[in-house]
C-alpha positions, 0 to 999 in steps of 0.5 A, a space after each residue: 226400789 223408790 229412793 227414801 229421803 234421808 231422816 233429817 230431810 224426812 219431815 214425816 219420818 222417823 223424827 216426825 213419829 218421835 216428836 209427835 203423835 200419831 192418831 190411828 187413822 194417820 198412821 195408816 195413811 202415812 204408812 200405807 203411803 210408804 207401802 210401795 217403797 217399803 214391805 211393811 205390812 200394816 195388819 193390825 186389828 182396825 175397821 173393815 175399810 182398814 184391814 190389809 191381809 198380809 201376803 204369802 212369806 210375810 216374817 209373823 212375829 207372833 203373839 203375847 210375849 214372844 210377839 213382844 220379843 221378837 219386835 224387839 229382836 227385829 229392831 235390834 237387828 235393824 240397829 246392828 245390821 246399820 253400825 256394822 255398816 257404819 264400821 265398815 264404811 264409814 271410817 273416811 268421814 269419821 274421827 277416831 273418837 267418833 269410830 270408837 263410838 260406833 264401834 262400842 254401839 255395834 258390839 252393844 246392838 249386837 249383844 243385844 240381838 244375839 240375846 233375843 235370839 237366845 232367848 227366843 230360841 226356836 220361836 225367833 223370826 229369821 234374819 232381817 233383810 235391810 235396805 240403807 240405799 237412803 243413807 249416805 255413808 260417805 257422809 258424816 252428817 247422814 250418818 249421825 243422823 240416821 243413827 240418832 233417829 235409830 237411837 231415839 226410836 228405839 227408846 220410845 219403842 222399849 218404852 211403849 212396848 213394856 206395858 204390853 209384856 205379861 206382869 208375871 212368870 217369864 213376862 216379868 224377867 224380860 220387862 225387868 231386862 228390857 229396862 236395863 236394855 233401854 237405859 243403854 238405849 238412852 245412853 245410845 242417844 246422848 252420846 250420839 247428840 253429843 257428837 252432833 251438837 257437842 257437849 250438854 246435848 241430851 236429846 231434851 227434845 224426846 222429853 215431855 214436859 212430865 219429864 218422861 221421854 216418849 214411848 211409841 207402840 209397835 204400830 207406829 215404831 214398825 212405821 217409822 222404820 219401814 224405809 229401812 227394812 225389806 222383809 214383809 213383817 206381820 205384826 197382827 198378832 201383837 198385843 196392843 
């Protein structure tokens, strides 16, 4: 597999997707340019010139509110799969206060992964196959990094994808839990700004000048975090 750079060395990467938008024809060349190092599989609705046909085995997460689910339940599981490495691996190069945050992050990321599985029952997408080749866990800068960008990514992504759940029956419980989810997001990523930049750090740069942090759709979110997933994901079928 071609070698990715690490978020921070990545200037059209997660950090880039976060701070700015993408229009629809960049996105597409950015994402089909990861395509060859990554499996993700762009299938969203677009002109003919644009259509790419997802191939045979690709992980479909469906349509209308259980589409919306299991976007959620795929990054949740990317999160999960990324500090259960950090706990394991990284205990040389962090502090003991630094692990205990890690720690309390797995058991969170985990929560919520095993609640979308629940809840999705029989229509949940299979386990995730992941790829952290490009991330140093020997490293604590890497390691910071990576798991601010994930953090961050994760808030615009529950922030974009709310509008897309149905506003009544089921929909509306999970929109209503879906804000309680993100809010542990947020507090993911101020606490991880804090360990990189010390105290008063709160990750103002994801706040727009409406006082609003970001919100990305699923296209862009699945984009941006293509280099550290391996399993080919068709998201076709999701609300836009």
């Amino acid at each position: 597999m071609t070698k990715v750079t690490k978020p921070e060395e990545n200037g059209g990467g997660l950090m880039k997707a976060l701070t700015s938008p993408m229009q629809r024809r960049n996105f597409f060349r950015y994402a089909g340019a990861t395509a060859a190092a990554t499996t993700l599989v762009l299938t969203t609705s677009c002109d003919d010139d644009d259509d790419v046909d997802p191939p045979v085995g690709a992980v479909n997460l469906g349509s209308g509110d259980i589409g919306i689910l299991n976007y959620a339940y795929a990054l949740e599981q990317l999160e999960a799969a990324f500090y259960t490495e950090v706990v394991a691996r990284s205990g040389s190069v962090l502090s003991a206060n630094e692990m205990q945050v890690m720690m309390d992050l797995k058991a969170h990321e985990i929560a919520h992964r095993e609640f979308f599985k629940t809840a999705l029952g029989s229509n949940a997408i299979p386990a995730l196959e992941v790829d952290f080749s490009s991330i140093n866990f020997n490293d604590k800068s890497s390691v910071l990094q990576t798991a601010k960008t994930f953090e961050n990514l994760g808030v615009a992504a529950y922030n974009g994808a709310g509008k897309l759940l149905t506003d009544s029956g089921v929909g509306l419980d999970y929109l209503l839990l879906a804000g309680k989810i993100v809010s542990v997001e947020a507090r993911h990523a101020a606490a991880i700004d804090d360990l990189i930049a010390g105290n008063g750090r709160y990750g103002e740069e994801f706040i727009d000048d409406d006082g609003l942090d970001r919100a990305l759709m699923p296209a862009d979110v699945l984009a941006a975090a293509a280099p550290f997933i391996e399993t080919v994901i068709d998201f076709s079928n999701l609300p836009q």
